[in-house]
N, CA, C and O of each residue as an XYZ file, in Angstrom:
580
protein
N      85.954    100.143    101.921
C      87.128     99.321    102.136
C      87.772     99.734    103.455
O      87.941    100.920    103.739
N      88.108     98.784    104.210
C      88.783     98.971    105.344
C      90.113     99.644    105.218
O      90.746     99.411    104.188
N      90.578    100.364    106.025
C      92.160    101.096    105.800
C      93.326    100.092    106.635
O      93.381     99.737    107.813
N      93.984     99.889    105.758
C      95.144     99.204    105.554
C      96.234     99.135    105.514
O      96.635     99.505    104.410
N      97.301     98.727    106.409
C      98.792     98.919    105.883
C      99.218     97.786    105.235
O      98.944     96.685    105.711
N      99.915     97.904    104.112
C     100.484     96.877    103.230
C     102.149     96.683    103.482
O     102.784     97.679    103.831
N     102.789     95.497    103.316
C     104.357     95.404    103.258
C     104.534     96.466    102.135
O     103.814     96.904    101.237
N     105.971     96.722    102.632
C     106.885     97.161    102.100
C     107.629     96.991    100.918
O     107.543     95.779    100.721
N     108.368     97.516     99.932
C     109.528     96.797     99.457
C     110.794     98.177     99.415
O     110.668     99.247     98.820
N     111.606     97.858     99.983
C     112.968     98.909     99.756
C     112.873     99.367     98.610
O     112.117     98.723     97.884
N     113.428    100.372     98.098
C     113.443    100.765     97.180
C     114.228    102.438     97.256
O     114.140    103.282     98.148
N     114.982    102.478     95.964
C     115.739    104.274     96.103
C     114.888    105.053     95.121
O     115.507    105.985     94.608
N     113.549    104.910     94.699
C     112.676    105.821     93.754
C     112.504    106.987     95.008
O     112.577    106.791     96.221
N     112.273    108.144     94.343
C     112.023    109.071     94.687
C     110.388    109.341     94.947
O     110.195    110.256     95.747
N     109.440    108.847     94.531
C     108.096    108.708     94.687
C     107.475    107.266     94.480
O     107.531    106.530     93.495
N     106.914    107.104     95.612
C     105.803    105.797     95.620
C     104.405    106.411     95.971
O     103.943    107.164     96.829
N     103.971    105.729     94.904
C     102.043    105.646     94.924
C     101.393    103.913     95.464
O     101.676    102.730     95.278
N     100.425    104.709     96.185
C      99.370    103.311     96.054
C      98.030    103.235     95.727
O      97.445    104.153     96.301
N      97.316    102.595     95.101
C      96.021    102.576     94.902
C      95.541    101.267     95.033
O      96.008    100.224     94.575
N      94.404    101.486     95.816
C      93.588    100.199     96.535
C      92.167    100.487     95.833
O      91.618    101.588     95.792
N      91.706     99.354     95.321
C      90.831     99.327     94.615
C      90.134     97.591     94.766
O      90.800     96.583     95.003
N      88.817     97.653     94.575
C      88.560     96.189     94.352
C      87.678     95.518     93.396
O      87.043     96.382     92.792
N      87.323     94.145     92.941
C      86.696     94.074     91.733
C      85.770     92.384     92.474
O      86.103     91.780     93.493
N      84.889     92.122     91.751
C      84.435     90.954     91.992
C      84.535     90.216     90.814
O      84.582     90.790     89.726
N      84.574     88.954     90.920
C      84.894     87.975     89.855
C      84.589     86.394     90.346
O      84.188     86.082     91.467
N      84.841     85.586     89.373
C      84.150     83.761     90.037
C      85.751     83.321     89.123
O      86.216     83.903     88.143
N      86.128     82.513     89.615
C      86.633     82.002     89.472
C      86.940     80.229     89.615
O      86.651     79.908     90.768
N      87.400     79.079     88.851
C      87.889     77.847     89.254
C      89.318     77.264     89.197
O      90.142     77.985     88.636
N      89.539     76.662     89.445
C      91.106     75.946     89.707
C      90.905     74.010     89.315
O      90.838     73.051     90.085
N      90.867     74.080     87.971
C      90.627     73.083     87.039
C      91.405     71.948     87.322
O      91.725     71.154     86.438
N      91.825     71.784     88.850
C      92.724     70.560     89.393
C      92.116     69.719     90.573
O      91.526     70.283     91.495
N      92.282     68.285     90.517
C      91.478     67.579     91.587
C      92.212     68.194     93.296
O      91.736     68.246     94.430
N      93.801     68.642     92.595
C      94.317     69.146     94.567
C      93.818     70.564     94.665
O      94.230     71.385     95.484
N      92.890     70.776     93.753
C      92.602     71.999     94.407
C      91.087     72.215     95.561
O      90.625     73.214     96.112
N      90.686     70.813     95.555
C      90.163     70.629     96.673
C      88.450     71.412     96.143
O      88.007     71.261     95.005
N      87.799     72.129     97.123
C      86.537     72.737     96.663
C      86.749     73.795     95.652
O      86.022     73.724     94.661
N      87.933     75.134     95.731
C      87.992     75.341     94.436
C      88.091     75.163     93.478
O      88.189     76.120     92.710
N      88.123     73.738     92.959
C      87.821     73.373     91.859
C      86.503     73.398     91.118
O      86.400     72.764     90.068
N      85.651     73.984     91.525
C      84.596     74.286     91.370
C      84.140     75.831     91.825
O      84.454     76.403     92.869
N      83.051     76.491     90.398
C      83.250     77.697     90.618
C      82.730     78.258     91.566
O      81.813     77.866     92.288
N      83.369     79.294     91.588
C      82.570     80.001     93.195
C      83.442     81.556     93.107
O      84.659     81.542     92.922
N      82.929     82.439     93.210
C      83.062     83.781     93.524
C      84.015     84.775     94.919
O      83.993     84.590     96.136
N      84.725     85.750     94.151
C      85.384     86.781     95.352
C      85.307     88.013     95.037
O      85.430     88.336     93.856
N      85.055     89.104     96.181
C      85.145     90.125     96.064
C      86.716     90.285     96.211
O      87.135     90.327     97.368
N      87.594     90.375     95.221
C      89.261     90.789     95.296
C      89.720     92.402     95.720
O      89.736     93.345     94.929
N      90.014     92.449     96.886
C      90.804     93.873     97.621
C      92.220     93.858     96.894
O      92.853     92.865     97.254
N      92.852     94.575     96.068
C      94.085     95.185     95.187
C      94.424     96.467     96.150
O      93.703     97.359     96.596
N      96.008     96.150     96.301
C      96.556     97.631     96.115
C      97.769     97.275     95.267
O      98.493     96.285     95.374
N      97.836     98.193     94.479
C      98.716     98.496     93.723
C      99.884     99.928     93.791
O      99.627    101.122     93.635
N     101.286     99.213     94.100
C     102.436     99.946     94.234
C     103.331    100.199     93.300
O     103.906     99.350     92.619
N     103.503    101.659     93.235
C     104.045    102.436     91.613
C     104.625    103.244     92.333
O     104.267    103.769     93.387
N     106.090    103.399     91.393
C     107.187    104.087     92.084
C     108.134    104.557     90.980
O     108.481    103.788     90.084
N     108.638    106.092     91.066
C     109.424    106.514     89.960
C     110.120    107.837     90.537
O     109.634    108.534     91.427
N     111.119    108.026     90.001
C     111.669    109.106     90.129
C     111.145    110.196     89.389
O     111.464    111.238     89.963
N     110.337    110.458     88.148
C     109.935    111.176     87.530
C     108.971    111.230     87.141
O     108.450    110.284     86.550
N     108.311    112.537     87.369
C     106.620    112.858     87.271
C     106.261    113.389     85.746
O     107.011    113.809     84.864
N     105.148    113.250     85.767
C     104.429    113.184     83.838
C     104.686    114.835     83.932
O     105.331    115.432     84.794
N     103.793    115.534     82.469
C     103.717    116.351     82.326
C     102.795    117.700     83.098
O     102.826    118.921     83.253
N     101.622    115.917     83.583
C     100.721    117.007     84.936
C     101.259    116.968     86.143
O     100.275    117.084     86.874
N     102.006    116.897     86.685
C     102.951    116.626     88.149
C     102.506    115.408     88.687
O     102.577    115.289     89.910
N     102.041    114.436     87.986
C     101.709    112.746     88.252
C     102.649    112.005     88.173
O     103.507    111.977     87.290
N     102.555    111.397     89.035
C     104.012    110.232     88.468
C     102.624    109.129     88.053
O     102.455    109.817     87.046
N     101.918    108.451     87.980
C     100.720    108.303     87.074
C      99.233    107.984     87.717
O      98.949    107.918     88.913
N      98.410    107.814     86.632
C      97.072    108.533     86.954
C      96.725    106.948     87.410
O      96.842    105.930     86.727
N      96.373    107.054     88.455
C      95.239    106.059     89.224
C      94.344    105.533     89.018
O      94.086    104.404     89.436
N      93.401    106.452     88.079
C      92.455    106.251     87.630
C      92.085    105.241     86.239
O      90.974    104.761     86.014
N      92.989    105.111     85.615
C      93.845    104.531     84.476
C      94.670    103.185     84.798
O      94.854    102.216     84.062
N      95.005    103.357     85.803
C      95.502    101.801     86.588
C      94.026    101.290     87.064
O      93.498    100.343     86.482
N      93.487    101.851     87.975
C      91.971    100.987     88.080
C      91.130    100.010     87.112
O      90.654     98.877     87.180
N      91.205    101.085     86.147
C      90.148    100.643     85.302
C      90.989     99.892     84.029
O      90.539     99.515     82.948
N      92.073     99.831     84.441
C      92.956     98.574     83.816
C      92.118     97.285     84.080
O      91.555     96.617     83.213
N      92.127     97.059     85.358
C      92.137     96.117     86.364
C      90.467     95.690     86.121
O      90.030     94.654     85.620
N      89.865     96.630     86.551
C      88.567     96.653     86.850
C      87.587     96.163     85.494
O      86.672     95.343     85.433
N      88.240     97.090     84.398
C      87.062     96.528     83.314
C      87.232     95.661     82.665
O      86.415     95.474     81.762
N      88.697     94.463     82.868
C      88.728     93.239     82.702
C      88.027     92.397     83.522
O      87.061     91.732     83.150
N      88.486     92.403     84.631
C      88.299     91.473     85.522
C      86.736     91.515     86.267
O      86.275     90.500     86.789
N      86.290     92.295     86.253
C      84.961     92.738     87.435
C      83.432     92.050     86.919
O      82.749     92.198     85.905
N      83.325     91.434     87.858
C      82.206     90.969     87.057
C      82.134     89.701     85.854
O      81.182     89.583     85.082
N      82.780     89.214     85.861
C      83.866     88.088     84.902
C      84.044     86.837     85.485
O      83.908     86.629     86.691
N      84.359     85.960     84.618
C      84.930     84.696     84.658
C      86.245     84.193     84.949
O      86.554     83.432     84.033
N      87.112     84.267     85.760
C      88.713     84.499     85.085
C      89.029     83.714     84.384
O      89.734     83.934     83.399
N      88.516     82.425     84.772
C      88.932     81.225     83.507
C      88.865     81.753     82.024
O      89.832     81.691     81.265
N      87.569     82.308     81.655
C      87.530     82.840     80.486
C      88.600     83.814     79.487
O      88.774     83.764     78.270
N      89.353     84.885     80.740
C      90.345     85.529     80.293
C      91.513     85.070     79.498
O      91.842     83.978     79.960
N      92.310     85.415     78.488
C      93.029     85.176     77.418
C      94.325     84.807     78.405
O      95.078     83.868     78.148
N      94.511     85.830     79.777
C      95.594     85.385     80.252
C      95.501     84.049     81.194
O      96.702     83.941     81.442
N      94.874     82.942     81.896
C      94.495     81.918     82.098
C      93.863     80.769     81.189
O      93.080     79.931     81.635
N      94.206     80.815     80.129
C      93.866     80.043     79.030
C      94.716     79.123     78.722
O      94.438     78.288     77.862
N      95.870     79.125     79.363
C      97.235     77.851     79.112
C      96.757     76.817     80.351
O      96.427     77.052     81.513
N      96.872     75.522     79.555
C      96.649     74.354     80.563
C      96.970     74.362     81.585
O      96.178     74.141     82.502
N      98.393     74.652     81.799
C      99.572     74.528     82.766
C      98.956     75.003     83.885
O      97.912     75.655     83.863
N      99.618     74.674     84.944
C      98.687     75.066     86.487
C      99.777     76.445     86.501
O      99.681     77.015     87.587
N     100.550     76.962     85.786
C     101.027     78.601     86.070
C     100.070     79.484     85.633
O      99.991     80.605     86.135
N      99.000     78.952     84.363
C      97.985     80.178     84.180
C      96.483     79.600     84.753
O      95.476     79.985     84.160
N      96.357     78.743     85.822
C      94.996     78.828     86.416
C      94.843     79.844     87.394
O      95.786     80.098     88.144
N      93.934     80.362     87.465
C      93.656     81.628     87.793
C      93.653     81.735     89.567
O      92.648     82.218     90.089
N      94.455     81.410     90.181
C      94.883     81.256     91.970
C      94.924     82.774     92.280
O      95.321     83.544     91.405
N      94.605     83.146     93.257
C      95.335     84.150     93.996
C      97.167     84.764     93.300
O      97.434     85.822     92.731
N      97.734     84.050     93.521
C      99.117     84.119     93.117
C      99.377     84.788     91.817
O      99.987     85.800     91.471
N      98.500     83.595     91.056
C      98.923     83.903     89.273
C      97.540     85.622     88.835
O      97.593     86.313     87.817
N      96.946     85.718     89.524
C      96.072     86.677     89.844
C      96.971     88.048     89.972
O      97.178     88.951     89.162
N      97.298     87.894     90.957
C      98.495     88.701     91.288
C      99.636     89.624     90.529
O      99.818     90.838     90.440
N     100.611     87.944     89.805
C     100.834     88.077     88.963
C     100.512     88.883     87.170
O     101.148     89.527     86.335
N      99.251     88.367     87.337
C      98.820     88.720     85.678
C      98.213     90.566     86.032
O      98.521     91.529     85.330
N      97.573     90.605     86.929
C      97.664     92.185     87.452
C      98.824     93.100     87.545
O      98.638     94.317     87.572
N     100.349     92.437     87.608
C     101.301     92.923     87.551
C     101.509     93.250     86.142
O     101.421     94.402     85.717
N     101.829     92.069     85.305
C     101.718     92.005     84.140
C     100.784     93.187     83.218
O     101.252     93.866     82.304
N      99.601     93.225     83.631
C      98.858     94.179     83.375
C      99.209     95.908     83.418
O      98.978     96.676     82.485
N      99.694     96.210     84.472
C      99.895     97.416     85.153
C     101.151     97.769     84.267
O     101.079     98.706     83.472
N     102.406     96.956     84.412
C     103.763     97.428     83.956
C     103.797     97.642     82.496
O     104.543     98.454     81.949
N     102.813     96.748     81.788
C     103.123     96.527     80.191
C     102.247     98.511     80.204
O     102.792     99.483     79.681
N     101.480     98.531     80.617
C     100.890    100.129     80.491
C     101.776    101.218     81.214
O     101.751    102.312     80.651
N     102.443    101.146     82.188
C     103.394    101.726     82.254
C     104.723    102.146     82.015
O     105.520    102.979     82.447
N     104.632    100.881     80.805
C     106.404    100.693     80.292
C     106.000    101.946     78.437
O     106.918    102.165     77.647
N     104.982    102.343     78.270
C     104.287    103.636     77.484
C     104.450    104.558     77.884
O     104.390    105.461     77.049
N     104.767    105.018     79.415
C     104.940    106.270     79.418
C     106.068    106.821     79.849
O     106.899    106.292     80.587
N     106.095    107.874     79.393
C     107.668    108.578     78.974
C     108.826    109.266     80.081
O     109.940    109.787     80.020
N     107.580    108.831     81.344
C     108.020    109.092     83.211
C     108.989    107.886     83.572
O     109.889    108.108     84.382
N     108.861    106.701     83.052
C     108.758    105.098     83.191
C     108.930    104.649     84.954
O     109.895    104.204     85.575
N     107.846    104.919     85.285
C     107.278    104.278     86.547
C     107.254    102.440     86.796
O     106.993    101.535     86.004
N     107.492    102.429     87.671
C     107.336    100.740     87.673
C     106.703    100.087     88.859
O     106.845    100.462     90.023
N     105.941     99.003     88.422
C     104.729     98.852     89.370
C     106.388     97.961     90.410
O     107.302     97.246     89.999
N     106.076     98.466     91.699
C     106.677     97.325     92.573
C     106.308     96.129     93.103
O     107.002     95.114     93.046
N     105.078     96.225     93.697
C     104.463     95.182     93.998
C     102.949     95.545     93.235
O     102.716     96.500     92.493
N     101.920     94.352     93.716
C     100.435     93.678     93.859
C     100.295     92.708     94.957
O     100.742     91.573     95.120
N      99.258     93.781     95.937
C      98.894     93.002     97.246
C      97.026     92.559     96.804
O      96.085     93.348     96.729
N      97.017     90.952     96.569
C      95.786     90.864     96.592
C      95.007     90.231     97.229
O      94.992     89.005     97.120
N      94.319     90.760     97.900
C      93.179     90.157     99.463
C      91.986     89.295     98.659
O      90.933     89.786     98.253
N      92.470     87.646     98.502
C      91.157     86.953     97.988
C      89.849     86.590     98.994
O      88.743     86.243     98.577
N      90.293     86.775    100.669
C      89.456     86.482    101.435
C      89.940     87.453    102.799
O      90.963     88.085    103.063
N      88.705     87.226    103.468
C      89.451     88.210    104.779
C      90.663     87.343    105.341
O      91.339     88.044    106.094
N      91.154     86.065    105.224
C      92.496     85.463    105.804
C      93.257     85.148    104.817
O      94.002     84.177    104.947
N      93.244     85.858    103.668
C      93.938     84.826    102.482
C      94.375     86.044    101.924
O      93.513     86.907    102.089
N      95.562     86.536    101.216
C      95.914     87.142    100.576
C      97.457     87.223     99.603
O      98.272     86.520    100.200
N      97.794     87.545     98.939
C      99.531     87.364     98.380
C      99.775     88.895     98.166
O      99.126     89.936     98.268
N     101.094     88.491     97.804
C     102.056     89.351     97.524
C     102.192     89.452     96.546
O     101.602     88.461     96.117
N     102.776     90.233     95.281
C     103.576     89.591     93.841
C     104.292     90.662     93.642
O     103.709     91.660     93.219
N     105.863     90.718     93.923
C     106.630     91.144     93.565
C     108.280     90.575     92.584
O     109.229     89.840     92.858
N     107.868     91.426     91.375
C     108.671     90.644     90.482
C     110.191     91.449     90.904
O     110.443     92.648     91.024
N     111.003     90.301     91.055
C     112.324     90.361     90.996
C     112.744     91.500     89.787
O     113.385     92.440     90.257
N     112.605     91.547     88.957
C     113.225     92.686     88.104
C     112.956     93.872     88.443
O     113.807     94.739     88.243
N     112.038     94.117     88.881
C     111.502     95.864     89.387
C     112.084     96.345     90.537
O     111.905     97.557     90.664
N     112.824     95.742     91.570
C     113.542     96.018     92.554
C     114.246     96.691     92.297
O     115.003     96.543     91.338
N     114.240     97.766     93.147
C     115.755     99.072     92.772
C     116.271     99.396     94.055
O     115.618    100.225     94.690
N     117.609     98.788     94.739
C     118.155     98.596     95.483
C     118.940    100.334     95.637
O     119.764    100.563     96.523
């Protein structure tokens, strides 16, 4: 993976982590405006993932990386996303875009971090669907001004 600087988000936590990781997957976008993705076709997805807390676990982690990866990874890698439980609503908020991608990786990360007893919170998900294409997803509630 190429080395990378990612945006920012302000924040008064006392520790920020990142972990960049990536997964391959096929994906479609089950809408006529979605033009050729509407039809399936495949990405290697570049993730970094931003975690931030004032307080470290019991091993001096504020949390394990390795455990966020393979969150990510042994859902998604190698997979369908359409198939996934979280893109299964009609609605064009759970077809599986870049964005809602993003999103449901957030979703992913925080619900496992809202278990541990440090309570870390993911800030953002930067996800690179192509070398010119990528998002942001930062949820408004996790901001700590």
């Amino acid at each position: 993976m190429m080395q990378q600087i990612y945006p920012v988000t302000a924040h008064s936590y006392a520790y920020e982590l990142n972990k960049d990781f990536h997964f391959s997957a096929a994906h479609y976008v089950p809408h006529e405006d979605a033009g050729i993705c509407q039809y399936m076709h495949g990405h290697t997805y570049y993730a970094n993932i931003t975690i931030a807390g004032d307080e470290l676990d019991h091993t001096g982690f504020l949390v394990n990386f390795r455990t966020i990866k393979e969150l990510i990874q042994k859902r998604f890698d190698h997979g369908v996303m359409n198939k996934d439980s979280a893109f299964s609503d009609i609605h064009a908020t759970a077809f599986p875009t870049t964005e809602v991608i993003a999103r449901v990786t957030y979703e992913i990360v925080q619900d496992y971090l809202n278990t541990l007893l440090n309570q870390p919170v993911c800030l953002q998900v930067f996800l690179r669907e192509t070398p010119t294409s990528y998002c942001v997803y930062r949820p408004k509630e996790a901001k700590k001004l």
